[in-house]
N, C-alpha and C positions, 0 to 999 in steps of 0.2 A: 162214265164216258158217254155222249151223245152228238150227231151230227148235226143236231138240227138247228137252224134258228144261227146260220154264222152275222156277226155285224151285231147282233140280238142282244142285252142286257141278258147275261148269262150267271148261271149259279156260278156263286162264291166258289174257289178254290177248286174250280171245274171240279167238282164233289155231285154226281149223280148215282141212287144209289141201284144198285143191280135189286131186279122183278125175281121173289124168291120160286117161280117156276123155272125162270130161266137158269139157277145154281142146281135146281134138282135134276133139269133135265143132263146136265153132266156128271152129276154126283152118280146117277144111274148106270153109269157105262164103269166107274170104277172098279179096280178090282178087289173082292169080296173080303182079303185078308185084312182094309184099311178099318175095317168094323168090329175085328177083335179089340181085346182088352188089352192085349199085348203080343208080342210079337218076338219070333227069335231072330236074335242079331249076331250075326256070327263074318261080320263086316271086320272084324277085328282077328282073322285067321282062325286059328284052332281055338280062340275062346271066344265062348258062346254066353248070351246071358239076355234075358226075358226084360222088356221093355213095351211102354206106352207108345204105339201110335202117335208122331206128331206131325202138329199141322200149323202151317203160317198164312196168315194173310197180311199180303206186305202193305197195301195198300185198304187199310179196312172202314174209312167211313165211319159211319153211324153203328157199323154194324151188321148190314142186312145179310152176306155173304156169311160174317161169322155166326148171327144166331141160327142160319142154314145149314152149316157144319155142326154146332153143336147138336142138333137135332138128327142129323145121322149119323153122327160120331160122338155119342155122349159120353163114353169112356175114356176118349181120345185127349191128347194134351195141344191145346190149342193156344198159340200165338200169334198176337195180331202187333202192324205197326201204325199209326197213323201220325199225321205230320199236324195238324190243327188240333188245337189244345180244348178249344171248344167240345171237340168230335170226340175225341181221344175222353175226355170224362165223362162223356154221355157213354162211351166202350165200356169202359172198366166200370164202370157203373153197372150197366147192364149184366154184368157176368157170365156171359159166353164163354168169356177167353180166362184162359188160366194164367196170362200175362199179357201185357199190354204196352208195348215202347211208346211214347210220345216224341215224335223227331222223325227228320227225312230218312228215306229207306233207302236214300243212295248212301247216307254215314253210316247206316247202323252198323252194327257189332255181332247184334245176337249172341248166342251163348257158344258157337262153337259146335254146336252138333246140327245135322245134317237133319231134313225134312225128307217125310214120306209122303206129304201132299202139300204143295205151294197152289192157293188157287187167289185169283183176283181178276178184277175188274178197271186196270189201270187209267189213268187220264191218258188219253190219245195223243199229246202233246210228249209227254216221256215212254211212251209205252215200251218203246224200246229199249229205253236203260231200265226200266225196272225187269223186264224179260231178260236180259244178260245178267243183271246181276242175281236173279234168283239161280238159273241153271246149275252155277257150282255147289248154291244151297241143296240141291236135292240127291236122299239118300241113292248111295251105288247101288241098292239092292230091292229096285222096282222102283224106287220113288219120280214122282211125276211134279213138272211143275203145269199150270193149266192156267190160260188168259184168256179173259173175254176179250175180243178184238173187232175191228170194223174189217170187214172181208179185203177192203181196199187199203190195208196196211201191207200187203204182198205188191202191191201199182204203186215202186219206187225204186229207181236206178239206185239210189243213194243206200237204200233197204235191202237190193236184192243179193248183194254178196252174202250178208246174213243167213237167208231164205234158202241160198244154194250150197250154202255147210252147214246149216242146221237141219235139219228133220223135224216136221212136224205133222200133227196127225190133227187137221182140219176136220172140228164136229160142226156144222153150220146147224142154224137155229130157223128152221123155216118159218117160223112169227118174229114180227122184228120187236125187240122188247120196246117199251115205254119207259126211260128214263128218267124224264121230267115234263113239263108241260111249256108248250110254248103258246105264248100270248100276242095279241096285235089287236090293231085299231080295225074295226069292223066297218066299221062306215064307208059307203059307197065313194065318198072323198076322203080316202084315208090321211094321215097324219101322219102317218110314219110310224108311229111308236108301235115297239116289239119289247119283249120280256120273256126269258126263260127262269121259271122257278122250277121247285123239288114238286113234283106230283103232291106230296100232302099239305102244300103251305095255301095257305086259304090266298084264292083269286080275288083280285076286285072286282067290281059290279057295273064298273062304267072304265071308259078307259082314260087315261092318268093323262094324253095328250092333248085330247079334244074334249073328251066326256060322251064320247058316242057309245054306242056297244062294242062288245069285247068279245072279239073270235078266239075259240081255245082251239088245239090240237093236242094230243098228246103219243103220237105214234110216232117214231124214230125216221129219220129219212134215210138211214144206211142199214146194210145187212150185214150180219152176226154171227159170228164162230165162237169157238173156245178152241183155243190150240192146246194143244199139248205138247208139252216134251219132256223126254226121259231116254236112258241109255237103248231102251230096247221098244222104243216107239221107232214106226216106218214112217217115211213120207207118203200120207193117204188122207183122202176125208172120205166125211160120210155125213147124210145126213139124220139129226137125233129127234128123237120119238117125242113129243110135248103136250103138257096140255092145253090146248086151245080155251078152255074158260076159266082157266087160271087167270086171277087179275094179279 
């Protein structure tokens, strides 16, 4: 998700991937039980029975969210869904994930059991139906769902009924992440031309409309939360602790 650069030659599949500072600085605030190996489930009345930790990311990219998860939760059973097929075998490739859908996250199916951590980074454009449809996914007994969001997805009539029957516990991100990088025509008589790419895809060296020089940015022009929600989350924020030289 990124605001920058509207009107811009923008990344494919509005696919920008989350700054693996910014996953950890809310992995931090989690609570400490998502780090065992298992966990007692006793959601099911008087029977009780020991189970894996899981975790989904419905919207998973390349990746970056999920090899963040697995690196705090390496015990953890990790599910991820991604909709580009491209994206989706560079995933399951990678091995992060203990499973991998390829397909939209508004069909899926999943398996039927309930998540003790939903976290992602959705496109700004759907964010709100992927945020409704995770909530029923997440377990009765602590489980949390968690989205990267633009602060000003709360500044909408259309949004606020939402906002004022849901509960959510706003962690804002006092460094605005770097999503991807945005490009323009540098020259004192510009040309017009703009281009947003993935922060690691090689830039050109001249610019593609006139051949002048090439002004980069890559710092986001909106500001950053993670929300959360879950049965026994309050409506509150706060702001989270980061590291500032984290690239």
């Amino acid at each position: 998700m990124s605001a920058k650069g509207r009107g811009a030659e923008s990344v494919e599949s509005d696919f920008y991937a989350t700054p693996k500072w910014a996953t950890e600085a809310i992995l931090r605030t989690m609570p400490g039980w998502l780090k065992r190996h298992s966990i007692l489930d006793n959601r099911q009345g008087a029977i009780s029975f020991e189970r894996k930790v899981r975790i989904l990311e419905p919207c998973a990219g390349k990746g970056a969210i999920a090899d963040v998860l697995r690196k705090w939760y390496p015990l953890a059973e990790i599910h991820a869904v991604e909709l580009d097929r491209k994206r989706f075998e560079l995933l399951e490739s990678a091995g992060s994930c203990d499973r991998v859908w390829c397909g939209d996250f508004a069909e899926w199916l999943g398996d039927g059991q309930p998540y003790d951590l939903i976290l992602s980074n959705p496109p700004f454009t759907i964010a709100m139906s992927i945020i409704e449809r995770t909530l029923p996914l997440i377990h009765p007994n602590g489980g949390r769902a968690v989205h990267l969001l633009r602060q000003a997805i709360l500044a909408s009539n259309e949004r606020a009924p939402f906002w004022k029957r849901t509960p959510a516990q706003q962690n804002i991100l006092p460094r605005r992440p770097s999503f991807a990088a945005s490009l323009k025509c540098g020259e004192k008589k510009k040309c017009g031309w703009t281009r947003i790419q993935e922060l690691a895809a090689a830039r050109p060296d001249v610019c593609i409309g006139c051949g002048g020089k090439v002004a980069c940015t890559t710092s986001d022009s909106a500001d950053y939360a993670w929300f959360v929600f879950g049965q026994e989350i309050e409506r509150e924020w706060r702001i989270l602790d980061i590291d500032r030289t984290a690239a």
